[in-house]
N, C-alpha and C positions, 0 to 999 in steps of 0.2 A: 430404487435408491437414487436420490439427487444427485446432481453432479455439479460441481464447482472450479470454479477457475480463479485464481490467485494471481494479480500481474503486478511488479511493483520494482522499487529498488530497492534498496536494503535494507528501508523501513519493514516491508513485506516480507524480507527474509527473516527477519526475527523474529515473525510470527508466523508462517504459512505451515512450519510443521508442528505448531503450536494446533493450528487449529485443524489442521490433518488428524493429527492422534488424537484431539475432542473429538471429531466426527462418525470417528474409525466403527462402521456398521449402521452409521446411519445416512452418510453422504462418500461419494468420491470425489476428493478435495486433489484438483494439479495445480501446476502453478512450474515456470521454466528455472531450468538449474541454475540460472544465472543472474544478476542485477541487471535489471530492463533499464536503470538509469534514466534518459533522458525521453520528453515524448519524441524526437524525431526517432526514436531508437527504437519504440514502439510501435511506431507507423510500418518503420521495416522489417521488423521481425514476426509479429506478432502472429501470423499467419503461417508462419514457419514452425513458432511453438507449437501452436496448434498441429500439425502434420508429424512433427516429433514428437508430439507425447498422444499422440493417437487421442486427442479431446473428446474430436465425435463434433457431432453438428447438436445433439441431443443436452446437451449445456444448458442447467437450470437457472445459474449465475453468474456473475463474474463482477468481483469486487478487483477494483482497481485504483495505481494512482501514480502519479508523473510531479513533479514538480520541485524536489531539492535541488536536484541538478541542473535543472532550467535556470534557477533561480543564483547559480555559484559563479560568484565571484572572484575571478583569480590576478593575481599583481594590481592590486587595486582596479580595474577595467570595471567594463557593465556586466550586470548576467549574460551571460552566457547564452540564453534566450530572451529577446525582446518580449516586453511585457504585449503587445499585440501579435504577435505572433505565437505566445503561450497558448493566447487564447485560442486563435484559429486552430492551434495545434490539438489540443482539450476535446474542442469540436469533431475535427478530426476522426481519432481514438475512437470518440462517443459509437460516430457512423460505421468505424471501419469492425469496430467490434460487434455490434449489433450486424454486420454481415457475416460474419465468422460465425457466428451465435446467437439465429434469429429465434433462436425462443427464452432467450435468457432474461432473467431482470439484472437491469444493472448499477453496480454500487460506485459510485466514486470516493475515495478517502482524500482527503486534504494532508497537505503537507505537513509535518508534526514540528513540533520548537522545537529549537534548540538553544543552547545556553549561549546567550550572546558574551564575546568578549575573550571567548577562548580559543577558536578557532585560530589557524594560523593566517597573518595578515593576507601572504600572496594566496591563500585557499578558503576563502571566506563564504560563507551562506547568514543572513542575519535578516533578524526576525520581522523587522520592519517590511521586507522585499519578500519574504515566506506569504505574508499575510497579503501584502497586494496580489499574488499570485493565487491564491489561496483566494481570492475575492473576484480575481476574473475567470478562475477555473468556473466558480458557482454561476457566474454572470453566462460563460459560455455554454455553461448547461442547460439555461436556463429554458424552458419551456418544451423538456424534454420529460420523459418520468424517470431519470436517474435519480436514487437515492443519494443524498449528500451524508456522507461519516464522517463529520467533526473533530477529526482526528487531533488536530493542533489546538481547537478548546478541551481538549483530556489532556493532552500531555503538556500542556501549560500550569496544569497546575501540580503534575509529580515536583515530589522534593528530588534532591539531587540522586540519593538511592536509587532510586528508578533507573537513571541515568547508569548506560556503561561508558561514557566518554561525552564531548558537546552533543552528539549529533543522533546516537543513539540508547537503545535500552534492554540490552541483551543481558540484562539481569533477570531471576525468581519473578520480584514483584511487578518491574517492566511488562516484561513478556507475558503477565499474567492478565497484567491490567488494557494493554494492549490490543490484545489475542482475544480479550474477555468481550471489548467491546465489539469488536468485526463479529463474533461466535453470535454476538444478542444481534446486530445488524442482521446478520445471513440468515439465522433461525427465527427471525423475525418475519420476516419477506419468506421465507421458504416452510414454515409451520411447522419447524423442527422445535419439539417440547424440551424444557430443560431434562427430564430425564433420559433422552436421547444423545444428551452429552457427555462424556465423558473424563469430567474434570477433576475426577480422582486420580484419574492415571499420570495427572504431571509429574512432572521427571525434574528439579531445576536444575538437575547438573546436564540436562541437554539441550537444555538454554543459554546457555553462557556465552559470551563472548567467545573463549577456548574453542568452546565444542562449536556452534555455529561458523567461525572462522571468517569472517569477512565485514565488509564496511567500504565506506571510502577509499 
């Protein structure tokens, strides 16, 4: 059986047990109980998830991604991570995961959109500063075999439905459309068939905002 690793913020929480109960008999999908938030947050921990959720070294993949919270802007200031330092940090991740998990292939997800203009002034993330990040994340991958998941060209074009508030999508068809594209990613790269999936079994009331419980 495959085995999977899930690391993210709370883009990732709205989908990791999305794509857990797809899997459920033909991959073992982890991923840490908590928002990994920022990449120095990852750098730190990362390694410690691993050890508490007993991963294993035997780790087929690990889809990952760092970059709203680098990118958040609080009382009008700068991000919160400098845009060269994103990068180096991106870099980073890439090495320090590939040591935790040297036989893994590994996925990067891009930061997703969000609704500009709603956010609150002192606690701002906007799309203009997603996308430059989002543009040296790939740059700092560059000439690696990380798979890049476009995440922010899919959720750029959901209608507001999608949407459970600016910044996420812990709605039915969010979480579906979400969830659907990592699920084609992973069993792409890992030659898991679509009848290996199982996406009969969604549940949307264990998707909700309610039921998930977190965010920002």
């Amino acid at each position: 059986m495959k085995k999977i690793v899930l690391i993210g913020d709370s883009i990732r929480m709205g989908y990791d047990k999305y794509v857990k109960d797809a899997l459920a008999g033909s991959a073992e999908v982890f991923y840490p109980s908590e928002n990994c938030m920022f990449t120095e947050y990852i750098l730190r921990f990362a390694h410690e998830w691993k050890a508490k959720g007993a991963w294993g070294d035997d780790v087929d993949l690990v889809h990952w991604n760092a970059g709203l919270w680098d990118a958040l802007e609080l009382f009008g200031d700068e991000p919160l991570s400098s845009l060269s330092y994103y990068g180096e940090a991106i870099a980073r991740i890439d090495r320090r995961l590939r040591m935790l998990f040297p036989g893994a292939k590994m996925v990067f997800a891009t930061s997703t959109n969000l609704k500009d203009g709603v956010s609150k002034p002192d606690f701002t993330i906007r799309n203009c500063v997603v996308e430059k990040f989002n543009e040296e994340a790939v740059r700092a991958l560059s000439g690696t075999d990380t798979v890049i998941n476009d995440l922010y060209s899919l959720t750029a074009t959901f209608p507001d439905s999608y949407r459970s508030d600016w910044a996420h999508f812990y709605t039915p068809r969010g979480t579906e459309t979400v969830g659907g594209k990592v699920l084609s990613v992973i069993s792409g790269l890992l030659g898991i068939t679509p009848e290996e999936i199982n996406i009969e079994s969604f549940n949307p009331e264990s998707y909700s905002q309610t039921a998930i419980g977190i965010g920002y």
